[in-house]
C-alpha positions as CSV (number, residue, x, y, z in Angstrom):
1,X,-8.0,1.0,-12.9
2,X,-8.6,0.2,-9.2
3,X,-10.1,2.9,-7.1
4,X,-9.8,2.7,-3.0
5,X,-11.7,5.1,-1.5
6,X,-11.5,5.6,2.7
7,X,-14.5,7.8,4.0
8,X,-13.9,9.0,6.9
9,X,-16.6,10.7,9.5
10,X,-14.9,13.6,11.7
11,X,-15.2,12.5,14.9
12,X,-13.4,9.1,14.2
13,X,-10.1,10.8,15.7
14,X,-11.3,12.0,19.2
15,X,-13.3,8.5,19.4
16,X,-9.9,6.9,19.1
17,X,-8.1,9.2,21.2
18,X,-11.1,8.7,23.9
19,X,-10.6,4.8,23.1
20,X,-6.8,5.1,23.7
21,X,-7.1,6.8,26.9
22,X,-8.6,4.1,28.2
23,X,-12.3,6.2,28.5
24,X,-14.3,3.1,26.9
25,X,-13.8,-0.2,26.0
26,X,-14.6,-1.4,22.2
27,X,-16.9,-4.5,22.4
28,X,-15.7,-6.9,19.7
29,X,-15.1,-10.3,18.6
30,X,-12.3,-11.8,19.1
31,X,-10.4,-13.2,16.2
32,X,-7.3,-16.2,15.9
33,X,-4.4,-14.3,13.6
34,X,-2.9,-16.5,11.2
35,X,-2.7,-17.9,8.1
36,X,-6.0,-19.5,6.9
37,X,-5.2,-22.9,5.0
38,X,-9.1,-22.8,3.8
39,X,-7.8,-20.0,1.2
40,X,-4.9,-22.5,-0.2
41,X,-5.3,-24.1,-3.6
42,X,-4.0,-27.5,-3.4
43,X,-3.9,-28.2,-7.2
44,X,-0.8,-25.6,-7.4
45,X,2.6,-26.8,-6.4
46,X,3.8,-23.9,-4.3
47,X,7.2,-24.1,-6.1
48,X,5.1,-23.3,-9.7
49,X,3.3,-20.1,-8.1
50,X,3.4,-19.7,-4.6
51,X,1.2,-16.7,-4.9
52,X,-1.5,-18.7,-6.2
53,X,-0.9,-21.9,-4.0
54,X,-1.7,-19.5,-0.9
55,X,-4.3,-17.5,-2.0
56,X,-6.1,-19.5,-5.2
57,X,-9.1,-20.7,-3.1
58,X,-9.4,-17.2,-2.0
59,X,-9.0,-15.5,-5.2
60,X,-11.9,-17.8,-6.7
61,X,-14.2,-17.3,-4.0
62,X,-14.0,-13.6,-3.3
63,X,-16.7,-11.8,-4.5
64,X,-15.9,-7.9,-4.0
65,X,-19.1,-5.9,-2.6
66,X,-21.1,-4.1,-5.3
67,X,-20.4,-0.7,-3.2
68,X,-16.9,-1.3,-3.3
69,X,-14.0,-1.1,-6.0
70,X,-11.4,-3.5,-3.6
71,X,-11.9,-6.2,-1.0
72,X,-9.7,-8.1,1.6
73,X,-8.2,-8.0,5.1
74,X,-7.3,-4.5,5.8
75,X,-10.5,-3.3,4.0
76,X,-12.1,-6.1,6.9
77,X,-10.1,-4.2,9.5
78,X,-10.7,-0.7,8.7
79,X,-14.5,-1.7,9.0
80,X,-14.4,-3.6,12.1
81,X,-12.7,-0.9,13.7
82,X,-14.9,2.0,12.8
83,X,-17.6,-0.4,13.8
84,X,-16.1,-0.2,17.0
85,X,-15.6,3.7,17.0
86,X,-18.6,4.5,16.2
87,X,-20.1,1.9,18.9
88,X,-18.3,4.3,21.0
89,X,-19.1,7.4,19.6
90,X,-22.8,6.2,20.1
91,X,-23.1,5.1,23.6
92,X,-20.3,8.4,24.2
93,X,-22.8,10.6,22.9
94,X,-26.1,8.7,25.0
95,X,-24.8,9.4,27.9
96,X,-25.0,12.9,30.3
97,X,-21.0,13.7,30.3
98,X,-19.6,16.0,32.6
99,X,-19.6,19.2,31.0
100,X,-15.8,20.2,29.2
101,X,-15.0,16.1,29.6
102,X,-13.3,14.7,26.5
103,X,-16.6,12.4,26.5
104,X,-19.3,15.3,26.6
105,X,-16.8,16.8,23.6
106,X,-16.8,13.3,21.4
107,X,-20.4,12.9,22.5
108,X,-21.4,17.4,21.0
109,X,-19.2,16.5,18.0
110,X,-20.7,14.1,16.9
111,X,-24.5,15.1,17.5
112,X,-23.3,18.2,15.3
113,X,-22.3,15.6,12.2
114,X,-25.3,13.7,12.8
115,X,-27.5,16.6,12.7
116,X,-28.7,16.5,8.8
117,X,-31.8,18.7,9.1
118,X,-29.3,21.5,10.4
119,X,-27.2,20.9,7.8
120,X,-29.8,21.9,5.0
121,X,-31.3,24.1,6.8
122,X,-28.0,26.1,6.7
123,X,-26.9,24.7,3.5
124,X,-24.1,26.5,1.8
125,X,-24.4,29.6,4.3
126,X,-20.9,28.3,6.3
127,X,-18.9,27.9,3.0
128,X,-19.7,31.7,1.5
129,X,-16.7,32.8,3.9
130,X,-14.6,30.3,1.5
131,X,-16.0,30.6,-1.9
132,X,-15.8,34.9,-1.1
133,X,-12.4,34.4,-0.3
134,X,-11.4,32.0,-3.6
135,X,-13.4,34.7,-5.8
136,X,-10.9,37.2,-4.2
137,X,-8.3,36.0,-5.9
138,X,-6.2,38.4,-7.8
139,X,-3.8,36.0,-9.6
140,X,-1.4,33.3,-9.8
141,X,0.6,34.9,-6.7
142,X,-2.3,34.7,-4.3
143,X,-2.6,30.7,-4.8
144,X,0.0,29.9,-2.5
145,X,-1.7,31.5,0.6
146,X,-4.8,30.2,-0.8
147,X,-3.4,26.6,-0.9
148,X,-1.9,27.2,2.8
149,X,-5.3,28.2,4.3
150,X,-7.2,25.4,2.3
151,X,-4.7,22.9,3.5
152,X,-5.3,23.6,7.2
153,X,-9.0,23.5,6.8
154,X,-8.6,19.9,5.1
155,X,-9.8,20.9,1.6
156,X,-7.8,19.4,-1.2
157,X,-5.5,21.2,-2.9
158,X,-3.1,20.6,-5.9
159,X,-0.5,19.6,-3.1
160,X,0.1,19.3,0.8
161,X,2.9,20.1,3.0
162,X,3.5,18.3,6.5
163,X,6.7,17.6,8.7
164,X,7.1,13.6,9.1
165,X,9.9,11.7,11.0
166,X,12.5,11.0,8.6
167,X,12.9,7.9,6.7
168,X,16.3,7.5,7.4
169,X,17.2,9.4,10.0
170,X,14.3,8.6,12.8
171,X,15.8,11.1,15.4
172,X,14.8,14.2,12.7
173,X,12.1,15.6,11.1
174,X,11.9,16.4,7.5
175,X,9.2,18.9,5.5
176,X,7.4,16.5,3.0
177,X,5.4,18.4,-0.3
178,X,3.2,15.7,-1.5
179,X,0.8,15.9,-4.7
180,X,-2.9,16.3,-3.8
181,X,-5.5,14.9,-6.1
182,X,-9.1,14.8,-6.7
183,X,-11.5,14.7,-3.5
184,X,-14.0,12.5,-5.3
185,X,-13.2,8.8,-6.0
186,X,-13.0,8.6,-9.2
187,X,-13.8,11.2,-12.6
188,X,-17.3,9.9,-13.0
189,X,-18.1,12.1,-9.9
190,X,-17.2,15.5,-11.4
């Protein structure tokens, strides 16, 4: 079975929004797009397996990281860019913002996810709100508002609702019910 698992840290969205508004400039290296000849297998005729000609090299040489249950070119991208959020998160949050600036916000968000020793300090205190309200429950009937509030907090529940552009009609929106699964990477977790 292959897992992929994308962490993400909460203030990666208002880092990219920040970044798209043109507040900072990411700092990386450039890269030449393209097709990479090194990664062909020469001893395949194309014709026989194409797949293979292009990518035999590659496939030989890949070693997948020990951390990791996939490897290759988008995994490379995801990390190179939230290398480059979090370069700006970091020199964001080092800096004396104007106070209410979308910088000074990036900048107190992410000094409150950084902050581990608050975070056992207070340790489950800011979820007994939640768990009080799951051991509320009354029955079946009460799951649905359950699911709702749960959704909108980002918790993971059996399934999620959103509105999305249309597939086929891009000038309309369509409700989408999608089925949730487990918030761990794989069963070994739980």
């Amino acid at each position: 079975m292959k897992l992929t698992t994308y962490a993400r840290a909460a203030w990666v969205p208002a880092a990219g929004a920040l970044l798209l508004a043109g507040g900072l400039q990411a700092q990386t290296a450039p890269s030449a797009p393209g097709i990479d000849p090194a990664n062909f297998d020469l001893t395949v005729r194309p014709q026989d397996d194409f797949y293979r000609y292009v990518n035999g090299t590659w496939l030989r040489n890949a070693q997948i990281p020990a951390d990791r249950s996939t490897t290759g070119a988008f995994i490379d991208l995801r990390d190179r860019s939230e290398n480059a959020l979090r370069t700006i998160v970091e020199a964001t949050a080092a800096k004396h913002n104007r106070p209410g600036s979308d910088e000074q916000k990036v900048g107190d968000l992410y000094a409150s996810v950084m902050d581990s020793a608050r975070a056992e300090r207070l340790g489950l205190t800011p979820l007994r709100p939640e768990m009080a309200r799951i051991a509320a429950l009354t029955g079946k009937a009460a799951l649905p508002e359950l699911f709702a509030h749960l959704n909108t907090i980002g918790v993971q529940v059996p399934f999620g609702y959103s509105i999305q552009q249309d597939a086929k009609k891009a000038t309309e929106y369509v409700a989408s019910l999608n089925q949730g699964g487990l918030g761990l990477p794989d069963r070994d977790y739980y």
